[in-house]
Biopython code that builds the backbone (N, CA, C, O; Angstrom):
import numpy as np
from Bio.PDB.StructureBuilder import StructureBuilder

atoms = [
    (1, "UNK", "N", (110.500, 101.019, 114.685)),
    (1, "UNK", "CA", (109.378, 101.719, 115.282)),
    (1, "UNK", "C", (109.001, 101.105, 116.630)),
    (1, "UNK", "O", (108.713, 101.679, 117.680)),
    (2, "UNK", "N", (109.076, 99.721, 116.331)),
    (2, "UNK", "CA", (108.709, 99.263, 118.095)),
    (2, "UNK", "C", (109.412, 99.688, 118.976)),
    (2, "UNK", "O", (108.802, 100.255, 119.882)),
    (3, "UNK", "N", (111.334, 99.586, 119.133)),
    (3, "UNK", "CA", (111.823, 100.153, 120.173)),
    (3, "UNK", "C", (111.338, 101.588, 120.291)),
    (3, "UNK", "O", (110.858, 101.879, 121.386)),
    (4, "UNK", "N", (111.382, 102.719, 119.187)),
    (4, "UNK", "CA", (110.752, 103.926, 119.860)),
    (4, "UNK", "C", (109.418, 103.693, 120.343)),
    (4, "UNK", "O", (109.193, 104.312, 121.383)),
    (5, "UNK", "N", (108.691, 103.164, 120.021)),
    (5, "UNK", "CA", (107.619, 103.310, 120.766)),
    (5, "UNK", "C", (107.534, 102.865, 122.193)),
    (5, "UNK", "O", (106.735, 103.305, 123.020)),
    (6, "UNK", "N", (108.659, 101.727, 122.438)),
    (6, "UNK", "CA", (108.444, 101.076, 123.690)),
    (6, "UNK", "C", (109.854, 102.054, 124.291)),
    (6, "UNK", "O", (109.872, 102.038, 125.522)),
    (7, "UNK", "N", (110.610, 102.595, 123.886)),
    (7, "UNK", "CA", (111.867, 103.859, 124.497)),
    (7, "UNK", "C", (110.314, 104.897, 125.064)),
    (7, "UNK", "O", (109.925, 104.947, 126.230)),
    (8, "UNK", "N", (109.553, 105.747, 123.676)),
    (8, "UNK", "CA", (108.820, 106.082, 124.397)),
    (8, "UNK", "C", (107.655, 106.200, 125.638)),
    (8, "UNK", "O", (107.379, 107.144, 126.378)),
    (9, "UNK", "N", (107.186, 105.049, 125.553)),
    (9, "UNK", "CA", (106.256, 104.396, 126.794)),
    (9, "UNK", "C", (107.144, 104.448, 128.640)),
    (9, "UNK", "O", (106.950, 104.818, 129.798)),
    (10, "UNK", "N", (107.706, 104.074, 128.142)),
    (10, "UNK", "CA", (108.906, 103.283, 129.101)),
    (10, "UNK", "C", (109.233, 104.973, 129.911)),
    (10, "UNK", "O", (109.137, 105.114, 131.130)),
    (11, "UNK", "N", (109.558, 105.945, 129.109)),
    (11, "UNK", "CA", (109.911, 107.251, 129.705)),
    (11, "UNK", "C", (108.662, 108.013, 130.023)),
    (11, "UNK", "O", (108.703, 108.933, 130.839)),
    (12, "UNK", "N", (107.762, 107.738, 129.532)),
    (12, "UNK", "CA", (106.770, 108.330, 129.844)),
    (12, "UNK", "C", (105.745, 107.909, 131.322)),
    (12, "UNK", "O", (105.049, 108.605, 132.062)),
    (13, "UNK", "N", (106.089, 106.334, 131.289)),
    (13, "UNK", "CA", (105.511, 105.851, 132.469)),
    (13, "UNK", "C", (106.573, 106.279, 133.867)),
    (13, "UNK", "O", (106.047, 106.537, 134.949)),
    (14, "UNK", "N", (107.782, 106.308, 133.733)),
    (14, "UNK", "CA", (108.751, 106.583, 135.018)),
    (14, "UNK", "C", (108.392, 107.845, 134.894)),
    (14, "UNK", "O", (108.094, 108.208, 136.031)),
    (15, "UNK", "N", (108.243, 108.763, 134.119)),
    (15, "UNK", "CA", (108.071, 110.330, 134.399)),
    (15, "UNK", "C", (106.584, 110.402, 135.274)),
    (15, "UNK", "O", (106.157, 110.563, 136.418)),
    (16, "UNK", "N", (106.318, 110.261, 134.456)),
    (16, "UNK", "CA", (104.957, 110.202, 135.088)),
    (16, "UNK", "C", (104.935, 109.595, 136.642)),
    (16, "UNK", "O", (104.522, 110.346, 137.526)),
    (17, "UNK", "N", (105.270, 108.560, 136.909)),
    (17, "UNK", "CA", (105.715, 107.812, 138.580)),
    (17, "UNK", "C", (105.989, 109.035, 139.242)),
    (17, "UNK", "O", (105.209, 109.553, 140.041)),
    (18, "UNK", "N", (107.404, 109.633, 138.825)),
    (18, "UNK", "CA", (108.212, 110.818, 139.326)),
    (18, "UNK", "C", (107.497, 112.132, 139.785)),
    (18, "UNK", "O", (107.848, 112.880, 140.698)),
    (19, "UNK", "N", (106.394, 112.252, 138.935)),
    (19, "UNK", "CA", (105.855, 113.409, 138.877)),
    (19, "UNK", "C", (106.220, 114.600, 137.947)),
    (19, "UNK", "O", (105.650, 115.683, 137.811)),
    (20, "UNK", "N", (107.313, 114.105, 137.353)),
    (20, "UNK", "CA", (107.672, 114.834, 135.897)),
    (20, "UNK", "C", (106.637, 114.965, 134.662)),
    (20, "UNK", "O", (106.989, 114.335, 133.664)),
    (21, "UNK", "N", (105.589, 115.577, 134.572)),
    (21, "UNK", "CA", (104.508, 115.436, 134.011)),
    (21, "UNK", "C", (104.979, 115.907, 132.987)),
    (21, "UNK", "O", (104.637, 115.153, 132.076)),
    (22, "UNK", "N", (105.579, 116.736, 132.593)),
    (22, "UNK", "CA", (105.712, 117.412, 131.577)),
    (22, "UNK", "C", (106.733, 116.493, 130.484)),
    (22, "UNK", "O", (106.843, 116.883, 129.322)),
    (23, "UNK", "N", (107.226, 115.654, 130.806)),
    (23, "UNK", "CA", (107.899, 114.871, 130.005)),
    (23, "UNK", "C", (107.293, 113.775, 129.796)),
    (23, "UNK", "O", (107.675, 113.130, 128.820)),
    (24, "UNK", "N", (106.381, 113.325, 130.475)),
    (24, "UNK", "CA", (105.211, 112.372, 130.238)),
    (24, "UNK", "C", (104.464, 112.513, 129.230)),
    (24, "UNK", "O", (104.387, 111.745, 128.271)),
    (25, "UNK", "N", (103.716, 113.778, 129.452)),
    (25, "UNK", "CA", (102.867, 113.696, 128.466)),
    (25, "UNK", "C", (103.720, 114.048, 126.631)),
    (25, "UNK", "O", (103.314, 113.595, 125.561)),
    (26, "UNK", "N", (104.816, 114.878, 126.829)),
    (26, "UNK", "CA", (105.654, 114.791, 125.830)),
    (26, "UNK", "C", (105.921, 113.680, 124.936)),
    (26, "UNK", "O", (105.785, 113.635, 123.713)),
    (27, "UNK", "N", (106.434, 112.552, 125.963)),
    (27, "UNK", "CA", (106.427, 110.930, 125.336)),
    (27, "UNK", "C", (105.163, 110.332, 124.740)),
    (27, "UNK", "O", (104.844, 109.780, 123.687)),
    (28, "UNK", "N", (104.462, 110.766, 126.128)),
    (28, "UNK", "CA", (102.892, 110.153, 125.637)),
    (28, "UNK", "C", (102.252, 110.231, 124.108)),
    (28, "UNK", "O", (101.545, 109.349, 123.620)),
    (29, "UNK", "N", (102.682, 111.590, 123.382)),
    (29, "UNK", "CA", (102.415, 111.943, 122.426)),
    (29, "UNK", "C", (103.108, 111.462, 120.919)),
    (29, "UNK", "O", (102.766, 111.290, 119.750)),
    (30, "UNK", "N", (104.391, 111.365, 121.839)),
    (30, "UNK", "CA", (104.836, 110.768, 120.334)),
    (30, "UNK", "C", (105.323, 109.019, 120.693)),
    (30, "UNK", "O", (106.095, 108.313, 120.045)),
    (31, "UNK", "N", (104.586, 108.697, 121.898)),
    (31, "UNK", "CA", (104.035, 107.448, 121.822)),
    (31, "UNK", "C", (102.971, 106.872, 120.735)),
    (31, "UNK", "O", (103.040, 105.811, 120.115)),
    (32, "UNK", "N", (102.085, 107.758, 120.689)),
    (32, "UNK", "CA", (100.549, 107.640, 120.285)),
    (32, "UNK", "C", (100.867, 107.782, 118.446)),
    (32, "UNK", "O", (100.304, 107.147, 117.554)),
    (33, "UNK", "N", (101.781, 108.669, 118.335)),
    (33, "UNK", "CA", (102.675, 108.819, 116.537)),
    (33, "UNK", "C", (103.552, 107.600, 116.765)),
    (33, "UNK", "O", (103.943, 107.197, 115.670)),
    (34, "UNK", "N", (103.882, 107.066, 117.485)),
    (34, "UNK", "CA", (104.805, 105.791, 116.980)),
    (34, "UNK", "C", (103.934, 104.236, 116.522)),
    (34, "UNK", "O", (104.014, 103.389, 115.633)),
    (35, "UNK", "N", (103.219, 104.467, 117.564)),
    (35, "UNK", "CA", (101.391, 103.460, 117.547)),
    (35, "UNK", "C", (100.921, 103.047, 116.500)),
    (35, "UNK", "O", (100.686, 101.905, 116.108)),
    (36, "UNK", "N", (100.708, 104.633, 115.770)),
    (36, "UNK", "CA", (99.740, 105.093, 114.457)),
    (36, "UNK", "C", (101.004, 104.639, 113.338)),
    (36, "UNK", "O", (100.726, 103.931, 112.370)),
    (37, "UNK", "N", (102.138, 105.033, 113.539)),
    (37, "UNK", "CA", (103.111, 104.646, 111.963)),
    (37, "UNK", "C", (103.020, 102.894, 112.290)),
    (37, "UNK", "O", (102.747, 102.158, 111.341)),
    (38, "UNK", "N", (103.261, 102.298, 113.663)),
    (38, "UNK", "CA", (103.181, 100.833, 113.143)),
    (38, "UNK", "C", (101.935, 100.150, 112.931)),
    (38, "UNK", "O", (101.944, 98.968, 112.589)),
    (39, "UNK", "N", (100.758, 100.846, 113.120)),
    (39, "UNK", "CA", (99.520, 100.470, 112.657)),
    (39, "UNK", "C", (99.460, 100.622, 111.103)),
    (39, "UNK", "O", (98.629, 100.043, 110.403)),
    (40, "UNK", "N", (100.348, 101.392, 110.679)),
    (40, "UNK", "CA", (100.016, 101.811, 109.719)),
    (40, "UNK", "C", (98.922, 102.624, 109.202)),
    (40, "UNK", "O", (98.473, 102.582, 108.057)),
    (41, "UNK", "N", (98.536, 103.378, 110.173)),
    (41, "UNK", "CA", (97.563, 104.217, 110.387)),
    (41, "UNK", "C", (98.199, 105.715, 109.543)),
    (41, "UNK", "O", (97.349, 106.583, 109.342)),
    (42, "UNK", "N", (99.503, 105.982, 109.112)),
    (42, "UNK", "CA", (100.001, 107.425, 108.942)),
    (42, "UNK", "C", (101.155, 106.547, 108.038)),
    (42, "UNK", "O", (101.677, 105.475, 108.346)),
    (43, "UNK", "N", (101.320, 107.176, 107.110)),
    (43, "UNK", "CA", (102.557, 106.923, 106.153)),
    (43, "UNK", "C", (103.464, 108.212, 106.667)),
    (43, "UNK", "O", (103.177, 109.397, 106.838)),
    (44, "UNK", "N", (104.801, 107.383, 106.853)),
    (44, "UNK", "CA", (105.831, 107.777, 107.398)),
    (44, "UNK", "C", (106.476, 109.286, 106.426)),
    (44, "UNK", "O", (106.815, 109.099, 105.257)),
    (45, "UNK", "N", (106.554, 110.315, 106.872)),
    (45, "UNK", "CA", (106.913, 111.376, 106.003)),
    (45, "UNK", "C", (108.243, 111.896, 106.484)),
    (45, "UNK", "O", (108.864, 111.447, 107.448)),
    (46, "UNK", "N", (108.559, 112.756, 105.811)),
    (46, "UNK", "CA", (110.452, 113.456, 106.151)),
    (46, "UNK", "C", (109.790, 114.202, 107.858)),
    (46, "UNK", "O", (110.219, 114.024, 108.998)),
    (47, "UNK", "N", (108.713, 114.976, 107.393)),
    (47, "UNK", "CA", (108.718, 115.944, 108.346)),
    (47, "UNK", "C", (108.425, 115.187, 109.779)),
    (47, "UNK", "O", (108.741, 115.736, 110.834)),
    (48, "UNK", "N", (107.755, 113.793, 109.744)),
    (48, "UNK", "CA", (107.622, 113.169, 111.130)),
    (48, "UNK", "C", (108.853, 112.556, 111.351)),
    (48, "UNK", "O", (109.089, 112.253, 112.521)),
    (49, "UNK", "N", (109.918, 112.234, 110.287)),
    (49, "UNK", "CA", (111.169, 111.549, 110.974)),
    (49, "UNK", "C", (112.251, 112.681, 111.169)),
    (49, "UNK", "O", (113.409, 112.434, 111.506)),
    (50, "UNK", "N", (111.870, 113.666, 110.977)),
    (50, "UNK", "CA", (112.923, 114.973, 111.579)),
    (50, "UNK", "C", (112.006, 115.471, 113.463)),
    (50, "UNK", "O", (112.457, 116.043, 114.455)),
    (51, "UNK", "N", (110.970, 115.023, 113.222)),
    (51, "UNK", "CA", (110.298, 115.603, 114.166)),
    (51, "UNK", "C", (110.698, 115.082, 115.358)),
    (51, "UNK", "O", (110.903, 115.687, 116.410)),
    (52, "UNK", "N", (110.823, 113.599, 115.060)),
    (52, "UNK", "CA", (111.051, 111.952, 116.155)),
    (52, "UNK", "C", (113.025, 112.806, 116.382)),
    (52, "UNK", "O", (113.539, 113.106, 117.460)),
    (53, "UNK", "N", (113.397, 112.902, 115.558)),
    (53, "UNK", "CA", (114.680, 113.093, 115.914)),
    (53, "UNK", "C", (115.341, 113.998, 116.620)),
    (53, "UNK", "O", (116.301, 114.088, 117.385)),
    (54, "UNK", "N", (114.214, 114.878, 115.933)),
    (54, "UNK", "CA", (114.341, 116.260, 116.984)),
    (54, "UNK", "C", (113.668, 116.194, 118.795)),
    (54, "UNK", "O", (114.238, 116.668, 119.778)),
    (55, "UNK", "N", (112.736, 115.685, 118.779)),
    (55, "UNK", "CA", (112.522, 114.957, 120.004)),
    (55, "UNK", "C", (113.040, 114.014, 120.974)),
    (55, "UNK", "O", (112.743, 113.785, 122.147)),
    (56, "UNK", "N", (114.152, 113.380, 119.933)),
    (56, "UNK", "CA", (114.936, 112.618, 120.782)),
    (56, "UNK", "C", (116.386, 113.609, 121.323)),
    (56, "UNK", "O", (116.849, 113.659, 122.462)),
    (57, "UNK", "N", (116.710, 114.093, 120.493)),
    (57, "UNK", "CA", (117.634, 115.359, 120.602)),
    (57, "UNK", "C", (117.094, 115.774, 122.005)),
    (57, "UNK", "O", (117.773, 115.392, 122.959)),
    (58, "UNK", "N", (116.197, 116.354, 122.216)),
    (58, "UNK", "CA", (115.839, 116.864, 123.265)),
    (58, "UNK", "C", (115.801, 116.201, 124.705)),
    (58, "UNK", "O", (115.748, 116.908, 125.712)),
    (59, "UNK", "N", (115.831, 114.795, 124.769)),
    (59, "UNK", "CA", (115.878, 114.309, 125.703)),
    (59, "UNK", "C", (116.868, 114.841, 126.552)),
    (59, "UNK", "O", (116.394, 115.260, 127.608)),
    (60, "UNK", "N", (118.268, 114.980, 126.421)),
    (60, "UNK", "CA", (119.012, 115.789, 127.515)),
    (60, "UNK", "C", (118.594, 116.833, 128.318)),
    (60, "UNK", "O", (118.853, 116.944, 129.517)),
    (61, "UNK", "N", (117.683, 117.903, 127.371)),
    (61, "UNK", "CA", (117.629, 119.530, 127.985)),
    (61, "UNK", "C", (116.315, 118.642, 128.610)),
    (61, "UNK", "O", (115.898, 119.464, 129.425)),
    (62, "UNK", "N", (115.590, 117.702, 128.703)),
    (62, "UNK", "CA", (114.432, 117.771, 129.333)),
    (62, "UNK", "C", (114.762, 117.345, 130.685)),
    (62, "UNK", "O", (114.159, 117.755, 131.677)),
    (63, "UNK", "N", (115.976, 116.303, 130.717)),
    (63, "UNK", "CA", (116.431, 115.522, 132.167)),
    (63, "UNK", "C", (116.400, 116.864, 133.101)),
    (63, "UNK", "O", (115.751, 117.123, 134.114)),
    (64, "UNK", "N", (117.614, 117.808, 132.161)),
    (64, "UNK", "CA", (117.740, 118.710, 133.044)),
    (64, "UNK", "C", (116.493, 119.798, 133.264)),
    (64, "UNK", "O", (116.481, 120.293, 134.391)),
    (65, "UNK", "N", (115.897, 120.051, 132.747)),
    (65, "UNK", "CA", (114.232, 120.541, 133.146)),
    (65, "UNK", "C", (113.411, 119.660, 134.415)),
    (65, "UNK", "O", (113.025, 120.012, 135.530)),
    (66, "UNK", "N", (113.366, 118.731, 133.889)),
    (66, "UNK", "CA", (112.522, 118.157, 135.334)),
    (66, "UNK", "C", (112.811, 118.764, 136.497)),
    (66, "UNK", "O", (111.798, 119.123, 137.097)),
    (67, "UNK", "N", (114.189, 119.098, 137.223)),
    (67, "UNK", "CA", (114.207, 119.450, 138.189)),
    (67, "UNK", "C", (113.214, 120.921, 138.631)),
    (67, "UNK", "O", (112.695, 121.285, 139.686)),
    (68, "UNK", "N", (113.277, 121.522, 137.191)),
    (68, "UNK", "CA", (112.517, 122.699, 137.401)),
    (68, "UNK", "C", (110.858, 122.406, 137.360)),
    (68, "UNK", "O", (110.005, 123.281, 137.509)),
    (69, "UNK", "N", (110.687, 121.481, 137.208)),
    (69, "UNK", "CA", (108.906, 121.133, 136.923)),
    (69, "UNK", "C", (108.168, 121.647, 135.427)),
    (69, "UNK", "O", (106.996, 121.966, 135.226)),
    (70, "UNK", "N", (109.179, 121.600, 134.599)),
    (70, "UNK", "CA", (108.614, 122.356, 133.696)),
    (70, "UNK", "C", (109.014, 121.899, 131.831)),
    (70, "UNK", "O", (109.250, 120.705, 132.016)),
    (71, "UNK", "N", (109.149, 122.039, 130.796)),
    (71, "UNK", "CA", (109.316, 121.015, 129.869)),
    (71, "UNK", "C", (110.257, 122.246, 129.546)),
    (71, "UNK", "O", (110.316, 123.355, 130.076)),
    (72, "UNK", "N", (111.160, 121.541, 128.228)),
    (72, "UNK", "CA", (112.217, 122.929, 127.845)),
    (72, "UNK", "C", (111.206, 123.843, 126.967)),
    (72, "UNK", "O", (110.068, 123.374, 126.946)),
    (73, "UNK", "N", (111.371, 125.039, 126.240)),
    (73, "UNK", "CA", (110.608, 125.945, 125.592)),
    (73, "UNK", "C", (110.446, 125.113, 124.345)),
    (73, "UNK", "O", (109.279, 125.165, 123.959)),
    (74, "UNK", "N", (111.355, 124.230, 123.448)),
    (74, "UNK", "CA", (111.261, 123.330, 122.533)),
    (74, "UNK", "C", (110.084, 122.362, 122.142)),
    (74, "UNK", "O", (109.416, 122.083, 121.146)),
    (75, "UNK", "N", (110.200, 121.974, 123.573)),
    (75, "UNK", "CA", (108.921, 120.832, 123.713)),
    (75, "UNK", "C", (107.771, 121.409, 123.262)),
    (75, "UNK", "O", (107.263, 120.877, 122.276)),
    (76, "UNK", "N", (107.264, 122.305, 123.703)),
    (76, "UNK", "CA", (105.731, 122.988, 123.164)),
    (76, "UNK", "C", (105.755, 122.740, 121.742)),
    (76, "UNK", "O", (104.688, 122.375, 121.248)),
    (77, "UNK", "N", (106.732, 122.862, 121.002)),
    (77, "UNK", "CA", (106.422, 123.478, 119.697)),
    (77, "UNK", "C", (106.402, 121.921, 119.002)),
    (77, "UNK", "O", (105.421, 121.546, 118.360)),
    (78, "UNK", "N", (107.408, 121.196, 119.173)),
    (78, "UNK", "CA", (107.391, 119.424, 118.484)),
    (78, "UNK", "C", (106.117, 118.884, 119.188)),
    (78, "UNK", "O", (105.606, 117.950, 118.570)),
    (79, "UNK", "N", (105.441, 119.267, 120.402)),
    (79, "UNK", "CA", (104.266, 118.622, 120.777)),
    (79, "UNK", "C", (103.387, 119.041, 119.626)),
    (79, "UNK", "O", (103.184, 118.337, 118.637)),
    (80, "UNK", "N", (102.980, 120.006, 119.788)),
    (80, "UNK", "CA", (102.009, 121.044, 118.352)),
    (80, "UNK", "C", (102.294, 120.283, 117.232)),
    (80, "UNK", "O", (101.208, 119.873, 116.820)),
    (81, "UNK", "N", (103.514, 119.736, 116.270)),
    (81, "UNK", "CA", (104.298, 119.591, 115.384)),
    (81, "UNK", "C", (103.791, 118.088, 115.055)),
    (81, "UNK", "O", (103.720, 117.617, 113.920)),
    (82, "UNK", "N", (103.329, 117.185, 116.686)),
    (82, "UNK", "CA", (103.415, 115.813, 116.437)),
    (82, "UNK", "C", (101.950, 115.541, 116.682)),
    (82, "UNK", "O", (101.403, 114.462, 116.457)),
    (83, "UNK", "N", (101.186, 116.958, 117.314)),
    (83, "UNK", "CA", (99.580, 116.510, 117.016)),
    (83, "UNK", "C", (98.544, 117.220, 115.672)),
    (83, "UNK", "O", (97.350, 117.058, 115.421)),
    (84, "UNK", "N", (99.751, 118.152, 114.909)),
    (84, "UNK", "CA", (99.255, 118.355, 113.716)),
    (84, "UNK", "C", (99.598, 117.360, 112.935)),
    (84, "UNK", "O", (98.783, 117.278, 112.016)),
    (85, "UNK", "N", (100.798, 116.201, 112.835)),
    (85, "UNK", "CA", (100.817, 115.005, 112.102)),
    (85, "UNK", "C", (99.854, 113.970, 112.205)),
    (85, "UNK", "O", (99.535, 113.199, 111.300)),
    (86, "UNK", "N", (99.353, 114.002, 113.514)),
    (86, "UNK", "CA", (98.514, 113.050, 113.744)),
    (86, "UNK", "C", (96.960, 113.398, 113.165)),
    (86, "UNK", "O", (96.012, 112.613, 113.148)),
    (87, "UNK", "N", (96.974, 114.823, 112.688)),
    (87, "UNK", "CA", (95.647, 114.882, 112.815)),
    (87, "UNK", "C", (94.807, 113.893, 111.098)),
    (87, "UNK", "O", (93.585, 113.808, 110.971)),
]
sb = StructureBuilder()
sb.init_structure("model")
sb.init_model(0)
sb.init_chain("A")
sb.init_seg("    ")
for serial, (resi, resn, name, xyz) in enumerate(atoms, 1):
    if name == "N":
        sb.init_residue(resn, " ", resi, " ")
    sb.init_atom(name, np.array(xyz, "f"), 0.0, 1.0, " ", f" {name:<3s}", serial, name[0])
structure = sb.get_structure()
């Protein structure tokens, strides 16, 4: 959990530098779910470790998105996905 959380931080702060916002705040989010599982704040479930995976999956289509300023159509839905886990 620490390297994702610090993989996530780490991409979220250079995006963010870049002006790639949309992949920022993407990370940012399942920064904040990586936080909460090593706080132990959230017991770890199937559906958040398909979610993390599926999010990492995505990292390719997002590189190539940045250029467009915009997140892939994917992202919306695992964002939704990772702030209904959190709630």
């Amino acid at each position: 959990m620490q390297n994702l959380r610090r993989g996530f931080h780490t991409i979220k702060g250079s995006a963010l530098m870049v002006g790639a916002n949309a992949l920022g705040e993407f990370c940012r989010h399942l920064e904040q779910l990586s936080i909460r599982l090593m706080e132990q704040q959230l017991k770890v479930t199937p559906a958040m470790v398909v979610t993390i995976e599926q999010a990492i999956a995505l990292m390719p289509a997002f590189a190539k998105s940045v250029r467009d300023g915009r997140a892939p159509p994917q992202a919306h839905s695992i964002t939704n996905r990772v702030q209904r886990l959190m709630a």
